[in-house]
N, C-alpha and C positions, 0 to 999 in steps of 0.2 A: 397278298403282296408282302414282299420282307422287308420294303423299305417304306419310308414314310417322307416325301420331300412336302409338307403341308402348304408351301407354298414357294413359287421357284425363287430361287435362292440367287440373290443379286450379288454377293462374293460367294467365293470359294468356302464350304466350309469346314471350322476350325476345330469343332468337336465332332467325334467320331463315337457315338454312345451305344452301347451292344446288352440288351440285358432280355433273357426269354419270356417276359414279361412284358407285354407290349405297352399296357400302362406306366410302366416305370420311365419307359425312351420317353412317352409322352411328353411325359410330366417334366423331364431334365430338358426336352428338347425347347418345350414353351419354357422354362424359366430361362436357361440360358439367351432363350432370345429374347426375353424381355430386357436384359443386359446388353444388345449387341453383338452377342456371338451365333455366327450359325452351328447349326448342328444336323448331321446326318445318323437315322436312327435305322438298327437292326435289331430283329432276334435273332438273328441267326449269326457263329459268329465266322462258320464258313463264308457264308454271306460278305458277310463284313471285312472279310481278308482279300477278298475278290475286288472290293470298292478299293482298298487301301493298295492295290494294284494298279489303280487309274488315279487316285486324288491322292494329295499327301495330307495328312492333319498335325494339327498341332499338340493337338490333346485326345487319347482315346481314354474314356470309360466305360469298361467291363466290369458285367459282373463275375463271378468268380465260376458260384455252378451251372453249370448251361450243357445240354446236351450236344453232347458229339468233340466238346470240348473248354476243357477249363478256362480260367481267367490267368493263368501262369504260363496255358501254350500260346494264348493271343500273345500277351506280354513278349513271348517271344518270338513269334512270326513277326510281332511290330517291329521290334529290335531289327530284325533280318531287312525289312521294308526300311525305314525310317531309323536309325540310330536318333535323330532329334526328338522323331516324337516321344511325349511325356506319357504315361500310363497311369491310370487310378483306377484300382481295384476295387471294387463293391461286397459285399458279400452279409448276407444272412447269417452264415453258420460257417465260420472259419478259425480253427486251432490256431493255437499261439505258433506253433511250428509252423503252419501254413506262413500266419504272414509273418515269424524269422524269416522264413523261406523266399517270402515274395519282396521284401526288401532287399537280404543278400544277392538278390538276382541282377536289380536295380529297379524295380516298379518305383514310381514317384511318392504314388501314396497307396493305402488300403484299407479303407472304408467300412465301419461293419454297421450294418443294419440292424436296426433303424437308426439313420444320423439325419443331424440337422443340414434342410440345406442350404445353409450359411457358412458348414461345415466345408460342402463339397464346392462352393462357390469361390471357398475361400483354397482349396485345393489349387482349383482350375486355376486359379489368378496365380497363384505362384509359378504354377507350373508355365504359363503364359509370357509372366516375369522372366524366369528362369530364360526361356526360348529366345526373346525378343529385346530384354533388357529394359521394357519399359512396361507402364501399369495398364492391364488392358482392362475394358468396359466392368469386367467383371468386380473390380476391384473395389470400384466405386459405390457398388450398396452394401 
């Protein structure tokens, strides 16, 4: 199954997390909700365009290389869906032109792996900021 709702999910959720790594959603999907935010997890990020056709989120995190399609085309299908929502880029193995590239685009943030995640904790909460104008749960660890 491509998606993961580990347990049903009493709000709407705020994070939309896409990485072909299934452990990786895992792991972002339990800490953010140790915070208070939910999260919806894909590998797949076809998958994941389909969902952002029925729900809207706040914040998506991609990874960058992912089969069938990069972290730059979500970036921009999101755009096309959601002008609000916020984008953060993941990536393992990304040239300096990539993320030139993925900031003049407007991605929020661009993450390169291995980062801490306090790093990316601290992403979402801006990004969150940015959206809503106020300090959301993330903020506070």
């Amino acid at each position: 199954m491509d998606t993961d709702r580990s347990a049903q999910l009493e709000a709407p959720p705020q994070l939309l997390i896409i990485d072909d790594e299934p452990i990786i959603g895992k792991r972002l999907q339990h800490a953010f909700g140790k915070v208070g935010l939910n999260a919806l997890i894909f590998t797949s990020p076809q998958a994941a365009m389909k969902a952002m056709n029925k729900e809207s989120f706040n914040v998506v995190i991609t990874d960058f290389r992912m089969k069938g399609m990069d972290g730059l085309e979500v970036f921009r299908q999101v755009k096309q869906l959601n002008q609000k929502t916020k984008v953060i880029i993941i990536s393992g193995s990304a040239s300096p032109e990539t993320v030139d590239t993925a900031f003049q685009e407007g991605v929020f943030d661009f993450l390169v792996k291995p980062f801490r995640l306090d790093e990316l904790k601290s992403s979402v909460s801006r990004a969150m900021e940015e959206i809503s104008g106020e300090t959301p749960p993330a903020a506070s660890t």
